[in-house]
N, C-alpha and C positions, 0 to 999 in steps of 0.2 A: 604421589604428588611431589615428592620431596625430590626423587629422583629423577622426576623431569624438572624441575628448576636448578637443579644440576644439572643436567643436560644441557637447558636451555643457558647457563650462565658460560659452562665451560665455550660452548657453542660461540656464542658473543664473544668470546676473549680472543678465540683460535682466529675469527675471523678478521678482528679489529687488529693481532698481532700479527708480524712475519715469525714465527715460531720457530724457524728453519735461522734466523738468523740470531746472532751473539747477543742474550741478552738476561741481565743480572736476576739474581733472585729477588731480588730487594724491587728491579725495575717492575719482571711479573707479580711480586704480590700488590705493587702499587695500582698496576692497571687492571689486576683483580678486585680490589676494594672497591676500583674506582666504579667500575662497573656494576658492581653488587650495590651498594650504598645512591648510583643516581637511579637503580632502576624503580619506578613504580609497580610493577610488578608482585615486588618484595618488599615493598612499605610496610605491611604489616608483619614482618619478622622482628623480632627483636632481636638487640644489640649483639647479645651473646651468639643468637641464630644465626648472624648473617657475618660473625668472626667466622664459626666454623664453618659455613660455607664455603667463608673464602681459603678459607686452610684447604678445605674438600679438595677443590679446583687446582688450587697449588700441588696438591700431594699429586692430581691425576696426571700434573707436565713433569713434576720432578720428583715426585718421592713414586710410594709404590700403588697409589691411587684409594681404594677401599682400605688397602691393608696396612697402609702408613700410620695411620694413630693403633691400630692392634700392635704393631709389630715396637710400638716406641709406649708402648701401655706395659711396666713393668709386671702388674700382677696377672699377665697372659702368658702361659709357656709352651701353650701349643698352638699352631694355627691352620685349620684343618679346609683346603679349598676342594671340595667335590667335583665342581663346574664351574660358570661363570654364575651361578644362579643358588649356589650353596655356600656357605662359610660356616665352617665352626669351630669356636673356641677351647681351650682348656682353661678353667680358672681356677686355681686354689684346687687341684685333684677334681674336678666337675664339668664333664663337655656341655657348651648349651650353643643349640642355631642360635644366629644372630638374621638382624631381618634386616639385612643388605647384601646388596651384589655386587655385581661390575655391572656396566652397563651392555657392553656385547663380549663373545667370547672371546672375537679378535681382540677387545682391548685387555683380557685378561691374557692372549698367546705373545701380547706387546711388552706385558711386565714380565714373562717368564722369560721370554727371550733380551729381557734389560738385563734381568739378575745374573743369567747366564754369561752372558757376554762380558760382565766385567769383572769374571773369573776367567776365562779362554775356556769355556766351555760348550761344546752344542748339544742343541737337542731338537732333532726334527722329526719326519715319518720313518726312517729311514732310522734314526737312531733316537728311539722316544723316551728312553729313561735316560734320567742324570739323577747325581746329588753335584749340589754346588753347597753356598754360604753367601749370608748376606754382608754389607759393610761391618755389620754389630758381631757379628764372628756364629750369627743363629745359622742352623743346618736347615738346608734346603733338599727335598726330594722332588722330583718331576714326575711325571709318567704322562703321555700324550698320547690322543685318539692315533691307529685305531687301537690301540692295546686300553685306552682309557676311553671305557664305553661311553661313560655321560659325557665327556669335553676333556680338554685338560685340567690333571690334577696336582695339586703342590699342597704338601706338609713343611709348614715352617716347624724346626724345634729351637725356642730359643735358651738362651742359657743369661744368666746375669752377667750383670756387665762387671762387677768383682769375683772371681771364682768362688767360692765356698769354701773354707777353711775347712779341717777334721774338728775343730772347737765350736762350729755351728753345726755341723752334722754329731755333735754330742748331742749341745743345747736342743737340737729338734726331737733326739731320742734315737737316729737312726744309728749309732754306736754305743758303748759303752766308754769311758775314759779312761779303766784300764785296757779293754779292748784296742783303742787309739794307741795309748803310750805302746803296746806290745808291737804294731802298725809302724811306730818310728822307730822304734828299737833298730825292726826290720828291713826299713829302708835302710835306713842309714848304716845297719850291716852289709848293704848290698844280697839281699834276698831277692830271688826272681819271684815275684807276685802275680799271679791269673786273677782278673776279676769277672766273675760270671752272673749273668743274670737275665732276665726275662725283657722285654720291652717295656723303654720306661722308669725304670728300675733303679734308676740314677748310677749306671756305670761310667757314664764319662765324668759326673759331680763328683766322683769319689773319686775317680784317676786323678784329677785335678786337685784333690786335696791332698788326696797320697803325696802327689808328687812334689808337694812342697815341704814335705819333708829330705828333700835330696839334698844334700850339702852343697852349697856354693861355689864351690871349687871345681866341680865336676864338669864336661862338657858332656852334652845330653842331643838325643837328634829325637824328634819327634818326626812319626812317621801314619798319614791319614788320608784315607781320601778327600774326606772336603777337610781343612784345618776346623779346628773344636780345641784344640787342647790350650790352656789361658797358663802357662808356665813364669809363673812371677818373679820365682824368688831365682833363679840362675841365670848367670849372665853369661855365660859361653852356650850359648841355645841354636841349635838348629833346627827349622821347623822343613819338612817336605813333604809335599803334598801331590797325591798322583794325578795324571792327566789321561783323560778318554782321549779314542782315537780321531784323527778327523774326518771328515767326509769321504776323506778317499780310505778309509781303513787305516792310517800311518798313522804312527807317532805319538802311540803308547807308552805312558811310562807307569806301571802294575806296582802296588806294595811291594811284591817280591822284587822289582829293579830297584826298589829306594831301600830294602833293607839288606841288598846283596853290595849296592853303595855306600851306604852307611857303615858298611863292615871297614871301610879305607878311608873314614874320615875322623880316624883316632876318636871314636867315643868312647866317653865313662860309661853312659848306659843308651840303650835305646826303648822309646817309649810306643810300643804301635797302640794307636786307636782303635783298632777293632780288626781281631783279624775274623776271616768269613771265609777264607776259603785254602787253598792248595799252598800261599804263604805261609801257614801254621810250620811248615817242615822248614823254612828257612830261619821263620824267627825261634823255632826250638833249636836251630843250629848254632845261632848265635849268641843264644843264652847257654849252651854247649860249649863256646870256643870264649872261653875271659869276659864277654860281656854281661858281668855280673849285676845284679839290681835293677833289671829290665821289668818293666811292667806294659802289661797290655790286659785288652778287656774281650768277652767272646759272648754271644748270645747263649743262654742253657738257662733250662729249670730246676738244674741243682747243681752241686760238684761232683757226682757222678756223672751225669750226663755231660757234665760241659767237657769231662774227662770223654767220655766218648764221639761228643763231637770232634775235639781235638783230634783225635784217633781219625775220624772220615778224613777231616780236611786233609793231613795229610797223607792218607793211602790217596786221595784224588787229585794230586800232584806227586807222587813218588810211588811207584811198585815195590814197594820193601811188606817183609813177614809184618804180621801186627803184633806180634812180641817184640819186634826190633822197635816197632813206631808205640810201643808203652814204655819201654826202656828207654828210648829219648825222652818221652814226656816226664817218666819219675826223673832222671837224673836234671831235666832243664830247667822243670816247675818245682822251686821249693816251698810255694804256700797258694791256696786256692782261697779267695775270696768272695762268697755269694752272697747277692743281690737280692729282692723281693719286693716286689709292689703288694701290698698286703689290702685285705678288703675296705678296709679305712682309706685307699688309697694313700696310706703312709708309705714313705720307702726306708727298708729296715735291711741290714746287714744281718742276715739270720744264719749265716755260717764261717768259720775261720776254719779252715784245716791244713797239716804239713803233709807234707807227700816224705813218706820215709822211706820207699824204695820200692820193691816189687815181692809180692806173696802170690804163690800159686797162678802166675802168669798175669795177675792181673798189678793197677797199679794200687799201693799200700796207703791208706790216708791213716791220719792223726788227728780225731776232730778237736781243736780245741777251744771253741766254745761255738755253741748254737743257741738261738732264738729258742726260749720258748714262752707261750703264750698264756698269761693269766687271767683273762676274762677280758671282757666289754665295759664300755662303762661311756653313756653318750656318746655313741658310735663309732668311738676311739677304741683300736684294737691295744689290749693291755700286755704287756711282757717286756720282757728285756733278754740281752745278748750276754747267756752264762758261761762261765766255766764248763770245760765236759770233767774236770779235774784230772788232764793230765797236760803234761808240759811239756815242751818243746827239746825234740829229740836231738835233730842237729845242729849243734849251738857253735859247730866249728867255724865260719863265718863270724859270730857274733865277737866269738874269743880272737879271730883274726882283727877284725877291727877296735878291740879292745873295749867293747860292750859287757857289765855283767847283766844278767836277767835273774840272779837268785832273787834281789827284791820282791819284784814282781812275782816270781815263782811262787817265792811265800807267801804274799797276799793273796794268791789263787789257794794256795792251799789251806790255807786259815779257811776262805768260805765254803772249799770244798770239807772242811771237815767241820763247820759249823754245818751246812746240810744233812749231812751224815748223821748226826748228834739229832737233828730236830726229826731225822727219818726212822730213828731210835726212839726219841721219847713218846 
């Protein structure tokens, strides 16, 4: 009932307006009201009912129709469209259907191809995935029939509209504070940092937080297919972002053409948002040649695997031995950072490790501290992110930038040797 008085309201407006012609927001919410408010129809809505109706209507000519109050609802971070006849939410770590739709699937192929369009993006039969972004900077995923059996389908991911400092990702529990200060140390020595994790997992919220420990001074290129990354604190910033090809096949521009770019635009560091595929061997190349303190993030279930997906990506753009492409990765990655969505649906930083070079062909880690877990306790999964009680092996970087870390050392070693003590008594 609800959604044919939407139907039937939008319906009246479309045909009382020229909608094709120039005409203000402020003009269509007025002749929206107007109509809402003299229809008898609707008499028996109340005041509050027949605001949001008229909002409804408005969202369906200028926002994004159903998905405009979701997508501007802070405490929603996911937004999951199946078809025209599916929605579903993420709330607070918890998917639930919602009981609305679109009203046909052409009106749901109208907003994908708006989103798209005001990125220079396409997406049709012929080329049916994209990622794009909305105005709010949230990631957009596409996938169109026939590859998307029920209709088309789109994942909004959004992300807040202030990034996330590493001082809220304490406060939440997903670090530790001395874990974090070890994290700036790091940056700010210009350490190449890997961030690895699962779906989910909060790898771009922690990029984002990392990276505001970069020193101001620096000129930084950030490199993504859809832009995501919210870089606040540096003002020499470059942001590039890649582009699919068009309808005739032309006019490609790949991660690897913007981080082979990047290499001539005088950066202090380069930041890639995810690499996925055969760029891995450019951006290890560049964290190879002076561009020190580069961070980037990659899908994996731990820091060994993410260390071997590295390894695929680039044997699948370059024929080299795979001791040559482990030799790249230890000498270009000096610290591996994992991720975790934990059953709590908490996101938890349950690994820090240094890569110290190469043992028996493979590459060498340093864990220095990992997640571990101390029980349940109202469905909240219990632990924290420890010491492994050893310390950080190549501290020439840190000494170069005139960083000490004995503090720190000792404060790790003090709890590493109160454990000890209590694994004794």
């Amino acid at each position: 009932m609800v959604e044919e008085k939407f139907a039937a309201v939008r319906e009246r407006v479309r045909s009382e307006l020229d909608m094709t012609s120039a005409i203000s927001n402020e003009e269509l919410i007025r002749h929206i009201e107007d109509v809402v408010w003299r229809s008898r129809e609707l008499g028996h809505l109340t005041a509050s009912e027949k605001r949001r109706l008229v909002r409804r209507v408005f969202d369906s000519f200028r926002g994004l129709d159903v998905l405009q109050p979701l997508v501007d609802d802070p405490g929603i971070t996911e937004i999951m469209i199946n078809s025209h006849e599916e929605i579903f939410i993420e709330r607070g770590g918890e998917v639930m259907k919602l009981p609305m739709q679109f009203e046909s699937q052409s009106r749901l192929e109208d907003i994908i191809q708006s989103i798209v369009g005001t990125v220079n993006r396409v997406v049709n039969e012929s080329s049916p995935i994209v990622d794009a972004r909305l105005k709010d900077g949230s990631r957009v995923n596409i996938v169109l029939p026939p590859i998307a059996l029920k209709g088309p389908t789109m994942t909004i991911r959004k992300f807040p509209e202030s990034p996330m400092t590493m001082e809220d990702l304490v406060d939440k529990g997903a670090i530790t504070a001395e874990a974090a200060e070890l994290l700036r140390l790091l940056v700010v020595g210009k350490y190449n940092i890997f961030i690895g994790g699962g779906t989910g997992s909060g790898k771009t919220t922690f990029l984002n937080a990392l990276s505001q420990y970069i020193p101001p001074d620096e000129r930084v290129i950030t490199i993504e297919d859809s832009a995501e990354l919210k870089i606040v604190t540096v003002p020499n910033l470059v942001s590039l972002e890649t582009r699919n090809a068009n309808t005739e096949g032309r006019g490609e521009i790949s991660i690897r053409d913007l981080i082979r770019s990047s290499l001539r635009m005088r950066p202090n560091r380069i930041v890639v948002g995810e690499v996925r595929g055969s760029e891995a061997i450019d951006m290890l190349q560049a964290m190879n040649t002076g561009h020190d303190g580069s961070l980037s993030t990659g899908h994996a279930n731990s820091t060994r695997d993410m260390i071997s997906r590295l390894e695929s990506m680039v044997l699948s753009g370059a024929d080299l031995p795979v001791e040559v492409v482990r030799q790249q990765i230890s000498s270009a990655i000096d610290i591996f950072v994992h991720l975790s969505r934990l059953r709590d649906r908490s996101r938890r930083v349950t690994e820090i490790s240094e890569v110290i070079g190469m043992s028996g062909g493979e590459v060498k880690l340093n864990p220095l501290y990992r997640f571990r877990e101390s029980g349940e306790a109202g469905g909240r999964v219990l632990g924290e992110l420890e010491s492994c009680g050893s310390f950080l092996r190549r501290d020439d970087k840190l000494a170069m930038a005139g960083i000490k870390l004995w503090p720190l050392q000792k404060k790790s070693e003090e709890a590493a040797d109160e454990d000890r003590m209590e694994a004794t008594s």
